[in-house]
C-alpha positions in Angstrom: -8.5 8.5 22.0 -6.1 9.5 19.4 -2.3 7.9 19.8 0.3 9.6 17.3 4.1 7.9 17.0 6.8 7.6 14.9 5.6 4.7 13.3 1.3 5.3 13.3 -1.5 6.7 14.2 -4.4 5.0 15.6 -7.5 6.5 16.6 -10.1 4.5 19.5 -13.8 4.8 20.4 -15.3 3.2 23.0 -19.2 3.4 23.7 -21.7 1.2 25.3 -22.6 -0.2 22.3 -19.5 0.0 20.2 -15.3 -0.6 20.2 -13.9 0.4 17.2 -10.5 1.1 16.3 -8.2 2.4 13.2 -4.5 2.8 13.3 -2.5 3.9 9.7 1.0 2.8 9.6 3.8 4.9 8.6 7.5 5.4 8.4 9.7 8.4 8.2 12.8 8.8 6.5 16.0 8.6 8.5 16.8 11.3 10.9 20.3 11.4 9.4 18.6 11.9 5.4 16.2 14.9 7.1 19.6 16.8 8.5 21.0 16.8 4.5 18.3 19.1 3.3 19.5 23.2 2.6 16.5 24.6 2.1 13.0 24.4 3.8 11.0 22.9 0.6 13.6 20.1 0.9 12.8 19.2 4.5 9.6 19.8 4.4 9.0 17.1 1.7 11.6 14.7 3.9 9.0 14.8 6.4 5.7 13.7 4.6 5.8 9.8 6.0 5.2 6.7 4.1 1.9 5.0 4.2 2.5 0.8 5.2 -1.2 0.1 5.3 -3.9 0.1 7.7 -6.1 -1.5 9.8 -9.9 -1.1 11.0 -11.4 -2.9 13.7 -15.2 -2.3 14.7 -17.4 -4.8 17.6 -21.0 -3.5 17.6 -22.8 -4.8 20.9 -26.2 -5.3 21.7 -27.2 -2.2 19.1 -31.2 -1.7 18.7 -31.7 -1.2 14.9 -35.7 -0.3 15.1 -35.2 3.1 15.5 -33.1 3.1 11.9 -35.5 1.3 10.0 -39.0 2.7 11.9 -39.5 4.9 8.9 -38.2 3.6 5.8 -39.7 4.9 2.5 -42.9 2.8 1.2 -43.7 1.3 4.3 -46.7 3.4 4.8 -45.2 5.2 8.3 -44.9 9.0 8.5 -41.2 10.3 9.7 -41.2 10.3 12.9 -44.5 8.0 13.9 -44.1 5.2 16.5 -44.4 1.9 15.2 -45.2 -1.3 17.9 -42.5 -3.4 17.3 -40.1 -5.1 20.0 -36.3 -3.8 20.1 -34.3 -5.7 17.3 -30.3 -6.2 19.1 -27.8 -6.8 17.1 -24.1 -8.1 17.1 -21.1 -7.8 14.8 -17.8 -8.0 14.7 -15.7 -6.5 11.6 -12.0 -6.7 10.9 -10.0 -4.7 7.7 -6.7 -4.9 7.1 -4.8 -3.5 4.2 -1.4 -3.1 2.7 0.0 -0.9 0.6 1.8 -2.5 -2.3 4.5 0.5 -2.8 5.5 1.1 0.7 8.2 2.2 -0.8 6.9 5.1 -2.7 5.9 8.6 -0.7 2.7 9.0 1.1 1.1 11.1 -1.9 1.5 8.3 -4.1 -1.8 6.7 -4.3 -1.7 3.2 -2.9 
């Protein structure tokens, strides 16, 4: 699901084995600063929004990893060949959040 406002955009997957989500926040300039521009260059860089930071959030459930690491180099399996071993499951949880220090300064200034 992708969910665009004013103020950010955050993007959602769900999936048996995985919720993750990422939202970037932003502001825009004032309506009443966009209506002072006299050309179209003007309002059109008026509109480029201010990145305020962003957040990632990821929960991996109940994930087999086998299947990634059934044919890893050296370990004397061909690509592809079954190898007997159980289901490995695994859980994590991760959390990011960032901030960018010159909120002030326009989105294509590097944070």
């Amino acid at each position: 699901m992708l969910e665009l406002t004013r103020d950010h955009a955050t993007l959602k997957l769900k999936a048996p084995a995985l919720d993750a989500a990422a939202t970037v926040r932003t502001q825009l300039p004032p309506y009443e600063l966009q209506k002072t521009a006299k050309t179209q260059a003007e309002a059109t860089a008026m509109r480029e929004p201010r990145i305020l930071g962003s957040s990632v959030h990821a929960d991996v459930r109940n994930l087999d990893v086998m299947p990634l690491l059934k044919s890893l180099p050296g370990d004397g399996v061909a690509p592809g060949q079954q190898v007997g071993l159980e289901p490995a499951r695994m859980q994590a949880r991760l959390s990011c959040l960032s901030v960018c220090p010159r909120a002030a300064a326009p989105a294509r200034t590097p944070c």
